[in-house]
C-alpha positions in Angstrom: -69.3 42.1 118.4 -66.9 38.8 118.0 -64.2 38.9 115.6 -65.7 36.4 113.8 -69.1 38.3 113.0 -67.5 41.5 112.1 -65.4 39.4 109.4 -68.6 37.4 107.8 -70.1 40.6 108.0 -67.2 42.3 105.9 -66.9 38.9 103.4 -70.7 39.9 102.4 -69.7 43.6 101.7 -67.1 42.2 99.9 -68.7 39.3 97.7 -71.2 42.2 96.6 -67.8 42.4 94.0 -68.3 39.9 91.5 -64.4 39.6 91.4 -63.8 38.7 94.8 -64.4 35.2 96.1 -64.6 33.1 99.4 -64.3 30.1 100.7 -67.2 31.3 103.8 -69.9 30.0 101.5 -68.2 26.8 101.3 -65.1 25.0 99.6 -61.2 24.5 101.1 -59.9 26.3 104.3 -56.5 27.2 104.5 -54.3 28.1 107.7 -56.6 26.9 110.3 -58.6 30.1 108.6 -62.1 31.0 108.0 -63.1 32.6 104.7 -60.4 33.3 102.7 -61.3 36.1 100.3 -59.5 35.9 97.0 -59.1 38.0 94.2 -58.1 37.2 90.6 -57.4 33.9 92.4 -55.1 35.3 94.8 -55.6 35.5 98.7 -56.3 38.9 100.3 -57.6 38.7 103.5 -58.8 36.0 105.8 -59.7 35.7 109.6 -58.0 32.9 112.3 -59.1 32.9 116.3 -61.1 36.3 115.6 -58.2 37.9 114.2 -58.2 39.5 110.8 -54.8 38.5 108.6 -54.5 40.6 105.5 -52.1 41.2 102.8 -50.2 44.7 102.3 -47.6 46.5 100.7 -44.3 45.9 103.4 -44.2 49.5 104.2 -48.1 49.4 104.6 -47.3 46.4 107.5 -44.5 47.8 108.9 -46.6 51.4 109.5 -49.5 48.7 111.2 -46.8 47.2 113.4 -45.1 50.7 114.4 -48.0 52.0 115.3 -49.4 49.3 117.7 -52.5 48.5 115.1 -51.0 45.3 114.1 -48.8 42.5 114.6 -46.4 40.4 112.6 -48.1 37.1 110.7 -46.1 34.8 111.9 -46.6 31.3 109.9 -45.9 27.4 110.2 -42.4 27.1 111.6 -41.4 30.7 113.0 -41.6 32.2 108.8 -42.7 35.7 109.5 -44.7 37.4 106.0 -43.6 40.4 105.2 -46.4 41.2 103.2 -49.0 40.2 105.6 -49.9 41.5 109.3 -52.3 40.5 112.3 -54.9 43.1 112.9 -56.5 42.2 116.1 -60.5 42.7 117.1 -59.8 45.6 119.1 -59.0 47.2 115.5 -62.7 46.2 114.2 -63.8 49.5 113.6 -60.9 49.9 110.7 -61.1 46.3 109.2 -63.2 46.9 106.2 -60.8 49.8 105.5 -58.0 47.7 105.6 -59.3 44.8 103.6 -60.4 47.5 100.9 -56.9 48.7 100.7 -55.6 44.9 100.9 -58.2 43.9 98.2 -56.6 47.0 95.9 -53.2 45.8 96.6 -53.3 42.3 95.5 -55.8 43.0 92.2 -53.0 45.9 91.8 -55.0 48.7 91.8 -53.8 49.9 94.7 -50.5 51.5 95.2 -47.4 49.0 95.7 
């Protein structure tokens, strides 16, 4: 499965939360991105070139990157986001997980 399918198919499980919000279903794209989900307004998770980019604690993305899962989110001239990491498609099978725990994290139920 592409990338890009696996993603739609987590923005559906997703949406089923009337909180969370994307921009799959129409409306402004960001980054070069497709479907940024948003909570309480604020950005969560979103997918470029079949890649999923989502937002975690620092020590969250700095386990991801140790352990070979993910990869720095490198943005716009060289700025590397400390709270945000590159898991690639290889990975799919632990996306919705990670989105989940991104989605916690940024509505700030999860832990910081």
């Amino acid at each position: 499965m592409s990338g890009s399918t696996r993603y739609e198919e987590i923005v559906q499980i997703l949406c089923e939360d009337p909180e969370v919000r994307s921009t799959i279903a129409g409306g402004m794209k960001r980054f070069g991105a497709s479907g940024e989900l948003r909570i309480g307004g604020k950005m969560f998770a979103f997918s470029s070139k079949g890649r999923l980019i989502v937002k975690l604690p620092q020590r969250k993305v700095a386990a991801l990157i140790a352990d070979g899962r993910g990869q720095p989110c490198v943005m716009g001239r060289g700025r590397t986001m400390r709270e945000w990491v590159v898991i690639g498609p290889e990975w799919q099978s632990e996306w919705l997980s990670i989105v989940m725990e991104s989605r916690d994290f940024v509505s700030g139920d999860g832990i910081k």
